[in-house]
C-alpha angles and dihedrals in degrees: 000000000000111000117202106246092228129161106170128155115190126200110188104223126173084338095304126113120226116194116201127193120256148173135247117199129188125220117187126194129226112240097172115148087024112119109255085221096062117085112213098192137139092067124205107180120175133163130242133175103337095319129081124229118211108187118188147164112264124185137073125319131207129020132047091296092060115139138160134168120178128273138188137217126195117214127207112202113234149183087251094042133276111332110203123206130230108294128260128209102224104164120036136180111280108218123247100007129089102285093051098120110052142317142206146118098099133186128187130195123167124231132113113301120190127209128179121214140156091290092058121261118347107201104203128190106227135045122205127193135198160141134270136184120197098180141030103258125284102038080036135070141194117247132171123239137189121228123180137201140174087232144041087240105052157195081209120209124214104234082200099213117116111244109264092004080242124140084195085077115044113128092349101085112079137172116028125206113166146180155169129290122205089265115060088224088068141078130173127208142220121201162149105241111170085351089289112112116243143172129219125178103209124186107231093180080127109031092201088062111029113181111231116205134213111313121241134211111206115226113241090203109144081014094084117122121250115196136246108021089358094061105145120205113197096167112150093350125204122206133193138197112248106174120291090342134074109235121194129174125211138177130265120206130165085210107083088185083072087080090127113035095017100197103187142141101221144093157196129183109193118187124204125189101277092211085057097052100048090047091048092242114155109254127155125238113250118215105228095178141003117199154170132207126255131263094258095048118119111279087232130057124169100186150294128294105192153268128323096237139184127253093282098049097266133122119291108210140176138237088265097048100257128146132187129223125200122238143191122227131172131185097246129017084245113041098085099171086069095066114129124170123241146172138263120188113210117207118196 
């Protein structure tokens, strides 16, 4: 496969579009003493206090022996880059309940984050959600949990409702990103429902009877797929709050038959008014940069995983303006159980 060597940023002015040269660095993490045979995929990095906490999904994919439970690794910055200690399992499967079978995809925001129990109303710092899975499809189904802790570190406690209290929704929402609204009590999503991307602000004052919104469907307007060099992937998108704007990143491929497993080096994030998005107004995607990776970059990369975010689920950028996304790569396109999350920076 031959990959087109672009790094473009465009900035939509009077109708006129300006590309900028820009730089794509890759930043590998160090997985030694990891077992080759254990994925860590599904990536939620954020920064506190000076570290940086990458929580993931670890386990076996694929098959009837599939299994995952959530992990975290703490990262140290360096003069030669972040350094991330050993992992720690910090969520697990709790048996016979709905997310028996395995769980993973987390995503953590900080606020204040309310629970009532038999000693009156606990007020914790951080919100985690995720998925769980308590059957093999198609007896299972996905649904989405809440867990809380006093640190960004854990012990995290399982909350137990399902997230929106909604049937509608078992097994058919994927892929969770999530931030802060201007209120505490309020976090919006951002989410695959159906495989069509949506957002929902949902009051979480009382975590046992959070209050969903109206759900919104985003406009893929300026998203859609061309065809040869311009093939766009947009399978299980995350999207970040950058600002006043949306921001999402897909995948670009010259091979439309990697329509499943999409293995690709090359990018595009694309950014949309976020005011438009959450009040349904028709509004078109505007693609900020378009990027491959560089030569030293993994042969094999499966997708990306998401944004490195603040505290409150919004872009973390540099004072240059950088920012950094997570991807998967894996030794082999087939060899799924490989899989282990990185970083790119992005330089504009």
């Amino acid at each position: 496969m031959i990959l087109q060597r672009l790094f473009l940023l465009f900035a939509i002015t009077a109708g006129v579009t300006h590309a900028h040269a820009g730089e794509v660095e890759f930043a590998p993490i160090s997985w030694a003493g990891v077992s080759s045979t254990k994925s860590a995929v599904y990536g939620h990095a954020i920064e506190h206090e000076g570290r940086r906490y990458l929580y993931y999904s670890g386990g076996i994919q694929g098959g009837s022996g599939k299994s995952s439970s959530i992990f975290l690794r703490v990262g140290s910055k360096t003069t030669d880059g972040w350094i991330y200690g050993g992992p720690k399992q910090i969520l697990t499967p709790t048996p016979r309940s709905p997310d028996q079978l395995m769980i993973d995809r987390p995503c953590v925001v900080e606020g204040r984050f309310k629970t009532q129990g038999a000693n009156g109303t606990s007020t914790f710092n951080f919100l985690m959600c995720y998925h769980g899975l308590d059957a093999y499809p198609p007896n299972g189904s996905w649904r989405v949990f809440f867990a809380v802790s006093d640190s960004v570190t854990g012990p995290w406690k399982k909350v137990g409702q399902l997230f929106l209290n909604d049937r509608e929704f078992d097994g058919k929402v994927s892929t969770m990103s999530m931030s802060m609204d201007a209120k505490n009590s309020d976090v919006r999503l951002f989410y695959c429902f159906e495989g069509t991307p949506c957002t929902q602000l949902v009051n979480i004052a009382h975590l046992e009877s959070p209050v969903a919104y109206r759900r919104i469907p985003i406009p893929l307007d300026g998203l859609t797929t061309g065809s040869g060099a311009d093939e766009v992937r947009f399978l299980f998108p995350k999207f970040c709050v950058d600002g006043d704007s949306l921001l999402t990143i897909r995948s670009l491929t010259e091979d439309p038959s990697l329509d499943l497993v999409y293995v690709t080096n090359a990018g595009d994030v694309s950014k949309i008014p976020l005011t438009g998005v959450i009040t349904g107004k028709p509004h078109r995607w505007e693609t900020m940069q378009r990027f491959s990776c560089p030569d030293d970059f993994p042969a094999n990369m499966f997708g990306f995983c998401g944004f490195v975010c603040d505290t409150r689920g919004h872009l973390l950028k540099g004072e240059d303006g950088s920012y950094e996304v997570l991807v998967t790569v894996q030794d082999s396109v087939d060899d799924i159980q490989s899989r282990k999350i990185h970083t790119l920076k992005i330089k504009p």
